[in-house]
DSSP file (Angstrom, degrees, kcal/mol; ACC not computed):
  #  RESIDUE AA STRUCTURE BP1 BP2  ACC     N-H-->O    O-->H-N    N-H-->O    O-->H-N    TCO  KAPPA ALPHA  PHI   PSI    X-CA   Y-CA   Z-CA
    1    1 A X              0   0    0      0, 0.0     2,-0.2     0, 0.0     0, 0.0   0.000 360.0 360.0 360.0 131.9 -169.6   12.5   15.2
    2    2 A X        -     0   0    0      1,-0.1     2,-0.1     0, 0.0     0, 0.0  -0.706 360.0 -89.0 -98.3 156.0 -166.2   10.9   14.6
    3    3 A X        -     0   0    0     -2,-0.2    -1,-0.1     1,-0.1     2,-0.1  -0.277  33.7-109.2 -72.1 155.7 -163.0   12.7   14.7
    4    4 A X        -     0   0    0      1,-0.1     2,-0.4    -2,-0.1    -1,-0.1  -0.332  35.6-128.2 -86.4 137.8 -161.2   14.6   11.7
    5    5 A X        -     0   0    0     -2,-0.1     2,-0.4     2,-0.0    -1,-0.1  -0.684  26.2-156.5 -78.5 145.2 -157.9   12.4   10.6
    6    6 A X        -     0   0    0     -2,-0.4     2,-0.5     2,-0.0    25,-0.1  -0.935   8.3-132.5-115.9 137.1 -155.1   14.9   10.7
    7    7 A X        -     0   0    0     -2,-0.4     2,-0.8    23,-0.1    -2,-0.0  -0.713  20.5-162.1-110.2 148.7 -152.1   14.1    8.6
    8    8 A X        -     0   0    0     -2,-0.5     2,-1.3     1,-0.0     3,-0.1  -0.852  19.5-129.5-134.3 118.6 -148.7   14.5   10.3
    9    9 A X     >  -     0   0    0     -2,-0.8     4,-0.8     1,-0.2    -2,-0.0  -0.654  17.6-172.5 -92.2 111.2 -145.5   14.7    8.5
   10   10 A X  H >> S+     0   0    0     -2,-1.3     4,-2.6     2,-0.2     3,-0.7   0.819  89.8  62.4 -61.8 -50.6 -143.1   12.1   10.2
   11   11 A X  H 3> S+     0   0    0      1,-0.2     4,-2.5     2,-0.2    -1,-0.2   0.963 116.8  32.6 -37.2 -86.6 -140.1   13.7    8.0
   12   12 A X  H 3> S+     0   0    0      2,-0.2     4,-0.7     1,-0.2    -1,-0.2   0.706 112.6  56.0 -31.4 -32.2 -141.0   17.0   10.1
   13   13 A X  H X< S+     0   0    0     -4,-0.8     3,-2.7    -3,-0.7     5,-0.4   0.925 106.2  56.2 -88.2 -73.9 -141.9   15.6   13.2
   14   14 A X  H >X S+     0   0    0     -4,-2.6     4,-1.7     1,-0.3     3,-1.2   0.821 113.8  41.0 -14.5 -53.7 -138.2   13.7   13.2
   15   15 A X  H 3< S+     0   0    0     -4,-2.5    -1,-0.3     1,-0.3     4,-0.2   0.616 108.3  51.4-114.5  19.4 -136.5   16.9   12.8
   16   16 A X  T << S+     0   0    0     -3,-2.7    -1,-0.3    -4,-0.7    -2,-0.2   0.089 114.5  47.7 -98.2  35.5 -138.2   19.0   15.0
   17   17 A X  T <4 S+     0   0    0     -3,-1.2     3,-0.2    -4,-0.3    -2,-0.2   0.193 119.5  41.3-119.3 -40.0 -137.7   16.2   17.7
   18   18 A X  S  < S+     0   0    0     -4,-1.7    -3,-0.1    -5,-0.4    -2,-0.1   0.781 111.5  53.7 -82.5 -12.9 -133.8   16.1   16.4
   19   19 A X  S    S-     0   0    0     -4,-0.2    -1,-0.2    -5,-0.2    -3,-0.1   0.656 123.7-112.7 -92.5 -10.4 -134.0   20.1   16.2
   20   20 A X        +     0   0    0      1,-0.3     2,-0.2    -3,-0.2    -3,-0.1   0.653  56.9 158.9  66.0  43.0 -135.3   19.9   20.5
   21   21 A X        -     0   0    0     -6,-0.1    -1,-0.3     1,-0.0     2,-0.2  -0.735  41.9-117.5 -84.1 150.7 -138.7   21.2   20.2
   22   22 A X    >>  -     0   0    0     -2,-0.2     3,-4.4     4,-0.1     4,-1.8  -0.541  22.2-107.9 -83.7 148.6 -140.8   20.1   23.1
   23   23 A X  H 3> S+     0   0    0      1,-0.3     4,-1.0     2,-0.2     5,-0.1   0.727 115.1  56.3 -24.9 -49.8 -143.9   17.7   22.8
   24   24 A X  H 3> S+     0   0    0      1,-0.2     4,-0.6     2,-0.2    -1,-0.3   0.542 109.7  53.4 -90.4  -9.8 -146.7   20.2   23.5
   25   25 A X  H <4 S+     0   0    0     -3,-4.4    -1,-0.2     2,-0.1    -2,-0.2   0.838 106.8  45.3-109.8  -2.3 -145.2   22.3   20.5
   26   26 A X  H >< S+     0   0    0     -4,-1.8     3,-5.3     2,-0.2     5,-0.3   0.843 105.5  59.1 -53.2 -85.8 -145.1   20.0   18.1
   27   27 A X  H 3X>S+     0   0    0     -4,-1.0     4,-3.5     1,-0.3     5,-1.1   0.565 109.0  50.3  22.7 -71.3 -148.6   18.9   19.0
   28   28 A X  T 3<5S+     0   0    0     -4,-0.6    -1,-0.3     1,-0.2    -2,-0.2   0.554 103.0  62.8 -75.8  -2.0 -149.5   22.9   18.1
   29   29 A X  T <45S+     0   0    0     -3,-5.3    -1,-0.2    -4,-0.2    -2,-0.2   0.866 115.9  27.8 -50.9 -58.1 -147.7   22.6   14.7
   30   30 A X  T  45S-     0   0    0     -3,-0.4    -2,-0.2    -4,-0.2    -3,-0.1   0.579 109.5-114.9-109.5  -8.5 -149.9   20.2   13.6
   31   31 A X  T  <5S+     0   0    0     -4,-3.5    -3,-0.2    -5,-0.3     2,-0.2   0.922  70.9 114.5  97.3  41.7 -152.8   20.9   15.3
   32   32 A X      < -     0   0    0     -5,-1.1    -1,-0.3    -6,-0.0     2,-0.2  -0.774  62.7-108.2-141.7 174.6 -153.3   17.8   17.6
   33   33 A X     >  -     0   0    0     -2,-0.2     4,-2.0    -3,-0.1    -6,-0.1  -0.685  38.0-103.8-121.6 167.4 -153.2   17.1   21.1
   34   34 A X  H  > S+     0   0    0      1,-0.3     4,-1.4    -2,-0.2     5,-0.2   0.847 115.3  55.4 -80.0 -28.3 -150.4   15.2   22.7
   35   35 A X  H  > S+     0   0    0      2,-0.2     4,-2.9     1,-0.2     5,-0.5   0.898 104.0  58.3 -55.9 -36.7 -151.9   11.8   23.3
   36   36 A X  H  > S+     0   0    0      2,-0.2     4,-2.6     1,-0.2     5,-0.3   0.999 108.4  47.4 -54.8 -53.1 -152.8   11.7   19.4
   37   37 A X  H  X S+     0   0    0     -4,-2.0     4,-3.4     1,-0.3    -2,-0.2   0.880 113.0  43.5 -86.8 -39.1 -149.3   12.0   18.8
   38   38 A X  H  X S+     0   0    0     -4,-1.4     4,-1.2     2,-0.2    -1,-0.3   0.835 113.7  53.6 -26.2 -54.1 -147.9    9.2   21.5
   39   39 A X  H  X S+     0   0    0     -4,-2.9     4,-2.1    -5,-0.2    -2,-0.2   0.970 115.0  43.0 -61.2 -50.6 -150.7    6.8   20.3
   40   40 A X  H >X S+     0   0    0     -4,-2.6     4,-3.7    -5,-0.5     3,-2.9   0.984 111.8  53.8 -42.5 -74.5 -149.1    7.6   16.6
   41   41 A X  H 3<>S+     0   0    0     -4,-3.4     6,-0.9    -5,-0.3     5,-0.6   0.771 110.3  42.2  -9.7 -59.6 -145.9    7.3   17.8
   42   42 A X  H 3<5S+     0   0    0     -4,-1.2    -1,-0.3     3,-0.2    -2,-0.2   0.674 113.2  55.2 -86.8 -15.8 -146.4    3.9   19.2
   43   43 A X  H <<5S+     0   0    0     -3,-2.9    -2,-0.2    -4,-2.1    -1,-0.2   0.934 120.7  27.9 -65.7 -58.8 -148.4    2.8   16.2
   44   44 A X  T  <5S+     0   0    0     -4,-3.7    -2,-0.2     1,-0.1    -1,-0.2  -0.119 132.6  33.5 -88.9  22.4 -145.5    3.8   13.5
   45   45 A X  T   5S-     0   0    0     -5,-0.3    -3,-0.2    -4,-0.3    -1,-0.1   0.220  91.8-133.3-139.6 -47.7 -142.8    3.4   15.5
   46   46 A X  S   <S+     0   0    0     -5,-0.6     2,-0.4     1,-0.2    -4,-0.2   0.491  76.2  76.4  79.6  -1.4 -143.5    0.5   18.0
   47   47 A X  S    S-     0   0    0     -6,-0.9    -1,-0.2    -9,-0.0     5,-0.1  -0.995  84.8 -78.5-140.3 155.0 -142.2    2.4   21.0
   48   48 A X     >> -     0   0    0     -2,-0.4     4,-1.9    -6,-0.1     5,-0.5   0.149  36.9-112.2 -20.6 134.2 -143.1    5.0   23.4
   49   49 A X  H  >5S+     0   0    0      1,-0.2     4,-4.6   -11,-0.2     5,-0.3   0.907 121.3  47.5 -29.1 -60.9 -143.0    8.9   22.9
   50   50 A X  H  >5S+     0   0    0      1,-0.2     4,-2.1     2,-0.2     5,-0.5   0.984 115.1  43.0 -43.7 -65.0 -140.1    8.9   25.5
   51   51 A X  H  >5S+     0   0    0      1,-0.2     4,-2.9     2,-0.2    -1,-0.2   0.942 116.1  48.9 -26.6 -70.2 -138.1    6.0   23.8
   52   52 A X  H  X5S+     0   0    0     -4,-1.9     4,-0.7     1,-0.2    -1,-0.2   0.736 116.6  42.8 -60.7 -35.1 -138.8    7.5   20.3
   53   53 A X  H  X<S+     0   0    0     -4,-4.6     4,-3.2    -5,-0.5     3,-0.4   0.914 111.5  51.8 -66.4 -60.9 -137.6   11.5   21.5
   54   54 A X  H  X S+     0   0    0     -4,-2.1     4,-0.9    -5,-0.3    -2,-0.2   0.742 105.9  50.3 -65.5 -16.4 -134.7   10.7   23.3
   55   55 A X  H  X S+     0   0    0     -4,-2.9     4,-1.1    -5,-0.5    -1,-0.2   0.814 113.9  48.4 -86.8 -15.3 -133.1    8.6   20.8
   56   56 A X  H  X S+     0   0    0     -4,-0.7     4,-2.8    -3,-0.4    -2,-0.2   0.743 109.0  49.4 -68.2 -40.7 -133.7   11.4   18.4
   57   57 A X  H >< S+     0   0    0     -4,-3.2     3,-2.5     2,-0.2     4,-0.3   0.834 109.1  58.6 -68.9 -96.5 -132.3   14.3   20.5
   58   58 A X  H 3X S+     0   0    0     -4,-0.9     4,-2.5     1,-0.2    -2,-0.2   0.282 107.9  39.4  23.0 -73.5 -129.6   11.9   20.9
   59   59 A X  H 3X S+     0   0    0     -4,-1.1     4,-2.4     1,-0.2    -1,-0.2   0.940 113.8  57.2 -69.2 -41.0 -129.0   11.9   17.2
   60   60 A X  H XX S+     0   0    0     -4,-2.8     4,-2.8    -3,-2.5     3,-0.5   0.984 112.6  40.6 -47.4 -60.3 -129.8   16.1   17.0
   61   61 A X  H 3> S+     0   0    0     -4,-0.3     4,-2.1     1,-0.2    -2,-0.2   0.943 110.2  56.8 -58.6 -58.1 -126.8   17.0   19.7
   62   62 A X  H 3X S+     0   0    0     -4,-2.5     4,-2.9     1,-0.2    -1,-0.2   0.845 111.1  47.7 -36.0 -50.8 -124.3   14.3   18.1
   63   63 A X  H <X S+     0   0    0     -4,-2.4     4,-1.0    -3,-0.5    -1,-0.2   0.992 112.0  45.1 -40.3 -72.5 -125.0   16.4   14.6
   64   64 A X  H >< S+     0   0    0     -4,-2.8     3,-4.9     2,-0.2    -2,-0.2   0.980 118.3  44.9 -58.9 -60.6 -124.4   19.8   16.2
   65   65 A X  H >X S+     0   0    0     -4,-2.1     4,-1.0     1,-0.3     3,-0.7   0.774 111.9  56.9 -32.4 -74.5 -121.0   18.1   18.1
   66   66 A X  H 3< S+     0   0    0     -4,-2.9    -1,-0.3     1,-0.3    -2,-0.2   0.562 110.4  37.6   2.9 -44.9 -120.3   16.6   14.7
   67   67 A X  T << S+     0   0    0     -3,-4.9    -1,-0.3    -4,-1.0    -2,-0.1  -0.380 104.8  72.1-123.7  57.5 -120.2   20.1   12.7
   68   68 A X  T <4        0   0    0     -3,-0.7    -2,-0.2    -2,-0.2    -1,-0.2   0.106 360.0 360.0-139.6 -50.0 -118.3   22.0   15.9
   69   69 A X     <        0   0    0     -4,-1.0    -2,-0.2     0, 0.0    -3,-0.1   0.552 360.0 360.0 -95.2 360.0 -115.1   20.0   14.9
C-alpha cells in the first residue's frame, strides 16, 4: 500500500519557520513526520532543513528588530 500525498502549505510553513516554531511542530501541523518535510525541503528548495530554517529565523528576528525602532 503506497503512502497518502499530504499537501503542505509552503506560504505557512515559511512563516511559522520565520515566526520560530520548532521542526517537530510544524511536522504536527501538517500531519507529517520530520523526514517528509527535510526530503521536501530539499526537493523545493535545493538545500537542507538547517540551511533553509536558519536563514528564515534570520529573516523572522530582523522583522521583530525592524518594528522595535
Amino acid at each position: 500500500m503506497g503512502k497518502f500525498k499530504k499537501d503542505i502549505d509552503w506560504n505557512l510553513v515559511e512563516l511559522y519557520v520565520k515566526a520560530g516554531c520548532k521542526q517537530v511542530d510544524i511536522c504536527k501541523s501538517f500531519h507529517i513526520d520530520d523526514e517528509t518535510l527535510r526530503s521536501q525541503v530539499k526537493r523545493i528548495y535545493g538545500v537542507e532543513w538547517s540551511t533553509f530554517s536558519g536563514a528564515l529565523r534570520s529573516e523572522g528576528r530582523m522583522l521583530i528588530e525592524g518594528q522595535q525602532f
